[in-house]
Each structure stands twice: as C-alpha cells, then as structure tokens.
C-alpha positions as CSV (number, residue, x, y, z in Angstrom):
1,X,24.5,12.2,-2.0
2,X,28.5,13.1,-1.1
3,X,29.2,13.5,-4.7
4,X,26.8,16.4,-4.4
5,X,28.1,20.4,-4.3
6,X,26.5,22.2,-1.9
7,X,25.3,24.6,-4.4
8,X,23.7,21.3,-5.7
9,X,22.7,19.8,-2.4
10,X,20.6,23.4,-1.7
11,X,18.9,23.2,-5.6
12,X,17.3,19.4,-4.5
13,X,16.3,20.0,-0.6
14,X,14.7,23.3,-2.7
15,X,13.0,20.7,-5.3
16,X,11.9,18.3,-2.2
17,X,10.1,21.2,-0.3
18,X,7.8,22.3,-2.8
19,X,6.5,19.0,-2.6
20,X,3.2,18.4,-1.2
21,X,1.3,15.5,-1.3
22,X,-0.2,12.9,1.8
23,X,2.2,10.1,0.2
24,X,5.5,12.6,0.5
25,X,7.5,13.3,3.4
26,X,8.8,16.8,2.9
27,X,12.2,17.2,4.7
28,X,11.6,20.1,7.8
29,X,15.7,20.6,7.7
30,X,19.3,19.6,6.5
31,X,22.5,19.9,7.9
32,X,25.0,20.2,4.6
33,X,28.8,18.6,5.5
34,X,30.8,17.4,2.7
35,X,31.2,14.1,3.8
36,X,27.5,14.1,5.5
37,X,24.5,15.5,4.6
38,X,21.4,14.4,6.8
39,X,17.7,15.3,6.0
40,X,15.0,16.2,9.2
41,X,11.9,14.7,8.9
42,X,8.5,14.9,10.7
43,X,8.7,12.0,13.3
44,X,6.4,8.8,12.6
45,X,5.3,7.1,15.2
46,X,4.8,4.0,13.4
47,X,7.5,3.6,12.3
48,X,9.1,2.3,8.9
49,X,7.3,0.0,6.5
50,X,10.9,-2.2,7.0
51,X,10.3,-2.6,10.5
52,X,6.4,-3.6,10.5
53,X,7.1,-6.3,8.1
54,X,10.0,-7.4,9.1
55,X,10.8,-6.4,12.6
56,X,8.8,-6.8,16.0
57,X,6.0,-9.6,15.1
58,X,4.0,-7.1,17.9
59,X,0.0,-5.5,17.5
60,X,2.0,-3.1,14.5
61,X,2.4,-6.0,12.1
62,X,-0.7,-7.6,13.1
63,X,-2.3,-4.7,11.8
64,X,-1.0,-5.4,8.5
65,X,-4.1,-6.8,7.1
66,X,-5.1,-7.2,3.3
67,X,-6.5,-4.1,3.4
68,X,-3.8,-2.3,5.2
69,X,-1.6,-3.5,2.6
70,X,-3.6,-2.8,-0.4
71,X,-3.7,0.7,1.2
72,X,0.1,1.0,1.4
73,X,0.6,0.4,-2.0
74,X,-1.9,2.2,-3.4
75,X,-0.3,5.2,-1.2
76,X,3.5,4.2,-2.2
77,X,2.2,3.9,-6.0
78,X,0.7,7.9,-5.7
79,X,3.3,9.1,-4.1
80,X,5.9,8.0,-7.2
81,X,3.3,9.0,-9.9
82,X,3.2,12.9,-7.8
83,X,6.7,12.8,-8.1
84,X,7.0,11.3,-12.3
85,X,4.2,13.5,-13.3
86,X,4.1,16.9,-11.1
87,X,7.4,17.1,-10.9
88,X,8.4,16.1,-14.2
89,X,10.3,19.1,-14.9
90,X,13.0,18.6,-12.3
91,X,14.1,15.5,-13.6
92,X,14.1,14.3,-9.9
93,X,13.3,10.2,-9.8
94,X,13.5,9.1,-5.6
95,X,16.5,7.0,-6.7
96,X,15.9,5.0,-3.4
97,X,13.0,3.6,-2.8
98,X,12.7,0.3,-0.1
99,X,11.2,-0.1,2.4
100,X,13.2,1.8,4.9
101,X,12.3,4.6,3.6
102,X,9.0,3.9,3.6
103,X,6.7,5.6,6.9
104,X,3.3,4.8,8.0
105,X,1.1,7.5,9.8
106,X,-1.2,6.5,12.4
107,X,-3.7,5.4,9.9
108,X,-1.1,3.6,8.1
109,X,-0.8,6.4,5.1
110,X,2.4,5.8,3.3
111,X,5.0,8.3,3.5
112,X,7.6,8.3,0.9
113,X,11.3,10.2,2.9
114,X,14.0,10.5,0.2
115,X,17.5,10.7,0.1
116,X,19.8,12.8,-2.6
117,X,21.3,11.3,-5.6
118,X,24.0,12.7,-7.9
119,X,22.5,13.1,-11.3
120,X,25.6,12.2,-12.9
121,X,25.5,8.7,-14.9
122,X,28.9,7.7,-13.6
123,X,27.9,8.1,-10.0
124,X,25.1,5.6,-9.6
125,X,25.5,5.6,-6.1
126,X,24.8,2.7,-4.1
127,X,22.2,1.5,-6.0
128,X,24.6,-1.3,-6.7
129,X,25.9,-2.0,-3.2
130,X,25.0,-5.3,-1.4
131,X,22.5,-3.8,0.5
132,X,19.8,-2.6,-2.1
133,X,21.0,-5.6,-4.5
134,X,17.0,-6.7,-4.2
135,X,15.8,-3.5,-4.9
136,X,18.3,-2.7,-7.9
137,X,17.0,-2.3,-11.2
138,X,19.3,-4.6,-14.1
139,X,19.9,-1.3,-16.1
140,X,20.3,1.0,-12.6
141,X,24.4,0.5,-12.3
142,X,25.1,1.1,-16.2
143,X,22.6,4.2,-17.0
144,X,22.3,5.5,-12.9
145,X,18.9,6.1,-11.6
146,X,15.7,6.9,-13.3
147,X,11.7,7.3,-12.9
148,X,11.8,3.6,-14.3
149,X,14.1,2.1,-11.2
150,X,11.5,3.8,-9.0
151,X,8.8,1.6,-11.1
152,X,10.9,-1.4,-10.4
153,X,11.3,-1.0,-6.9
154,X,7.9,-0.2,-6.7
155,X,7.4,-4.0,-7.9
156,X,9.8,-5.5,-6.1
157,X,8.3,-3.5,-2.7
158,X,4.3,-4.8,-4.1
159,X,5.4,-8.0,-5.1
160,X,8.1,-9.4,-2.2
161,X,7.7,-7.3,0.6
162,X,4.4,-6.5,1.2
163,X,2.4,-9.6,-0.6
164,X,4.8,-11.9,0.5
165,X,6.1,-10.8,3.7
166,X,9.6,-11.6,2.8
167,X,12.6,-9.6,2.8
168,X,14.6,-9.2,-1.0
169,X,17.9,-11.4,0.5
170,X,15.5,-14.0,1.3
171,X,15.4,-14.7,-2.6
172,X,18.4,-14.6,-3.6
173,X,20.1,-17.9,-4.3
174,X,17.0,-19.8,-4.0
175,X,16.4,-22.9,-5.9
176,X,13.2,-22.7,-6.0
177,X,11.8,-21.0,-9.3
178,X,14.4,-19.4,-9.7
179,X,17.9,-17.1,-8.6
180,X,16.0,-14.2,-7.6
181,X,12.2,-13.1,-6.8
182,X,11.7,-12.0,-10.5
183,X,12.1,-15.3,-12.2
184,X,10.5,-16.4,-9.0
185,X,7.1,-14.9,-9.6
186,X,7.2,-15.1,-13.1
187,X,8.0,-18.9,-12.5
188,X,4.6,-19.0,-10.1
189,X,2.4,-17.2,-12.2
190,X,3.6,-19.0,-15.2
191,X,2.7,-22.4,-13.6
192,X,-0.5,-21.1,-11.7
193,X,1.5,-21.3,-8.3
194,X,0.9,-17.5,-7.0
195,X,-1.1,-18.3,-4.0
196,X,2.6,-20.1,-3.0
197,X,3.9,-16.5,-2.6
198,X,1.9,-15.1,-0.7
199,X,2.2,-14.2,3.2
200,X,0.4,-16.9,4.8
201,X,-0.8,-14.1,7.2
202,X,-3.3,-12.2,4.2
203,X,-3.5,-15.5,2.5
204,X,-6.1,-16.5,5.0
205,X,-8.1,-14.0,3.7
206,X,-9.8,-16.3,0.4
207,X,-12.3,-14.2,-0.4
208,X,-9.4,-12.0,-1.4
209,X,-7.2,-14.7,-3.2
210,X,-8.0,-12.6,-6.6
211,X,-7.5,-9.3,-5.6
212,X,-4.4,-10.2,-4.4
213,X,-3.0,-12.1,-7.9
214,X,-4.0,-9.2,-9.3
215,X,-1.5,-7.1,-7.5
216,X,1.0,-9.8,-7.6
217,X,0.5,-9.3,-11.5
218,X,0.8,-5.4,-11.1
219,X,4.4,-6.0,-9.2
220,X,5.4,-8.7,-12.2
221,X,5.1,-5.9,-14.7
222,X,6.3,-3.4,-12.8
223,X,9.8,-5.6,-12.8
224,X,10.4,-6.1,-16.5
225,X,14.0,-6.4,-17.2
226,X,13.4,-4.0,-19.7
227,X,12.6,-1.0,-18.9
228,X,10.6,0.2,-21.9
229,X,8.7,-2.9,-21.1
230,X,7.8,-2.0,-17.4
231,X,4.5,-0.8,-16.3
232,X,4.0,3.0,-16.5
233,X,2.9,3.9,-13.2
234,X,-0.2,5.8,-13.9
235,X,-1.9,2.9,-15.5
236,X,-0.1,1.0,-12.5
237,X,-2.2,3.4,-10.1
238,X,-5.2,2.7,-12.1
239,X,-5.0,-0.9,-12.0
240,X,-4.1,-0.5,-8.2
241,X,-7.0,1.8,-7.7
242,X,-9.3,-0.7,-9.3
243,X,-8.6,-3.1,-7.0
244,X,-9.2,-1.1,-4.1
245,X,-12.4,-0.1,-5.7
246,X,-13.6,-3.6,-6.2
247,X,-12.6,-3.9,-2.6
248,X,-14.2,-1.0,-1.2
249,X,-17.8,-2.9,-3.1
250,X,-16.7,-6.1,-1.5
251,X,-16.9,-4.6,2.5
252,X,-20.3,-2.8,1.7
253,X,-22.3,-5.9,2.6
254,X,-20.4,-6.0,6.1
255,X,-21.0,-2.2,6.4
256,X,-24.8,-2.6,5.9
257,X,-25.3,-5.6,7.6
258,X,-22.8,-3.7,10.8
C-alpha cells in the first residue's frame, strides 16, 4: 500500500466505494500519508473473525456453531466472487484476505475490509512476510497477487481456520501429515482421516460429519499448488451453497416439530 501514488491510492479507495454487497465492507474514509495510509470502516461490534476463533474462548466463540460457520463461508466465498466477477474490470483481487480482516455483524454476516496493494509484480507486498506465510499462495511472491491467491486463502481460511479451529502457524513444521496444512489435509483425506481435522467443538455435531468433509474438500481444491488447478470460486459458491441447502432441508424436521 506505501508503494502506492496518491493519484493511485485515490483511483482504488474510488474502486472500493462503488462496492456494495452484505459480504463487503466499504471503507467510510482514508487518511492518505506517504508512509501511512489508513482506511475508516463501519465499526463491528463483533469483532474480527481472528479473534472469535482464536481469541477470548467467551459466549462469541461459543456461538460459532456448524452452522454459524457454514454461514461465514458461504458469506466470505460471495463476497470474493462480487469482487472476481462484478468487478472484473478493475483488475482489483483483495490481495489480503485472513482472517483479520475478516468482520462478523451481529448476525454473524461476514464482512470482507481490504487493504491496498500495489499492482506492480515486483512489489508483492507482504504477502511473503512471516506473518501471512499460512495464508500465502506458492506462486504469490514470484507473480504478486491475483484473484487466484484470494481462492487460496479462501481455502486455507475454510479449511484451517474455521473447520479446524486452528491458526495457519499452528501447521507449520508439524510432523504429522505433513510440513504445512496443505499436505496435511491432502494427507487426511487421502487416508480417510478428515474427521482428525476438525474442531472438536462442531465435530460433536455427527449428523453433520458429511457436510462438513464436504467443505473440507471445497478448501482442498481451493489450495492447489497450481493455480490453474484451483477451484474457480463460482462453482466453489455453488458447491458451498449446496451444502447449505442440504442443510437448510436437514433443520426443517426441528422447525416443524418446534
């Protein structure tokens, strides 16, 4: 984002308010400083999507249901393909998306609050700084961002995060399956081993077991090394909103029996 003119800076926070979509968070204000350029957003009162999961084990993150989380990433997974498809034209991918930057309203909609990238392939930003290493796309430090690191982080945000309740570090290094969560999930689903992965918290849920290997299959594919081999993300939303579907069927029997 400091690499950025202001010129530059003004064409982008122009591109991010004629956004408008429930999954978007449309910045109200910027202040523009060359070394420090900081975006105004609507306040949430819940809070990131990093801190529920990760944070203050309080009522918030025992909220975070199965359904609650299928609901997130269904949001999440609208939000990008608004932003791939809609706004196609502007060549804008988020660039950096994780779960910080990730805000629930009070009926735990997804926001999606950006940050500005430099376009330029030889400023590929932090993406390849210690912090986002979980998040990073293989190809993100060579080529700079695209739509299809936002489809990645998409995965690694369905698949670690929110289905397993763990934070990207926690994989690194880890003996088990695998150096990092990709070969780690492809090592589980490989060997039958998915229900391993997931947060022990929605695991409980086992008349959801298959709903939720489905998603873990949705993140798998949305994490292909190569890119041209990742998921496209609107047959990701489909196969997200099928699930959601078939789970929307599943509570009817509750509902009519309630």
């Amino acid at each position: 984002m400091n690499t950025l003119s202001k010129d530059e800076f003004d064409a982008e926070i122009r591109k991010l308010g004629r956004m408008h979509h429930a999954n978007i968070l449309t910045p109200l204000a910027f202040h523009y400083q060359p070394d420090e350029k900081p975006l105004v957003y609507e306040y949430m009162p819940r809070g990131s999507l990093l801190y529920l999961l990760h944070g203050d084990r309080g009522p918030s993150h025992a909220e975070l249901n199965w359904s609650v989380r299928l609901k997130i990433v269904q949001g999440i997974a609208e939000g990008l393909g608004y932003l791939h498809t809609k706004l196609a034209s502007s060549h804008l991918p988020h660039g950096n998306l994780k779960s910080s930057n990730l805000f629930l309203s009070d009926d735990s909609e997804p926001c999606i609050a950006f940050r500005i990238w430099s376009s330029s392939p030889d400023q590929p930003s932090n993406v390849g700084s210690s912090i986002l290493f979980g998040y990073k796309a293989p190809e993100a430090a060579q080529h700079g961002v695209s739509p299809m690191c936002d489809v990645y982080c998409l995965g690694i945000i369905i698949v670690l995060e929110i289905l397993t309740g763990k934070f990207p570090s926690q994989y690194l290094n880890n003996a088990k399956g695998g150096t990092d969560v990709v070969q780690r999930v492809e090592s589980a689903i490989s060997d039958g081993r998915e229900t391993e992965l997931l947060d022990p918290e929605i695991a409980s849920s086992t008349n959801s077991l298959g709903q939720m290997r489905r998603l873990l299959g949705i993140g798998a594919a949305c994490v292909e090394g190569n890119p041209e081999q990742r998921l496209n993300i609107t047959d990701a939303i489909q196969m997200i909103q099928d699930i959601k579907l078939e789970r929307t069927i599943q509570a009817l029997p509750s509902l009519r029996d309630g």
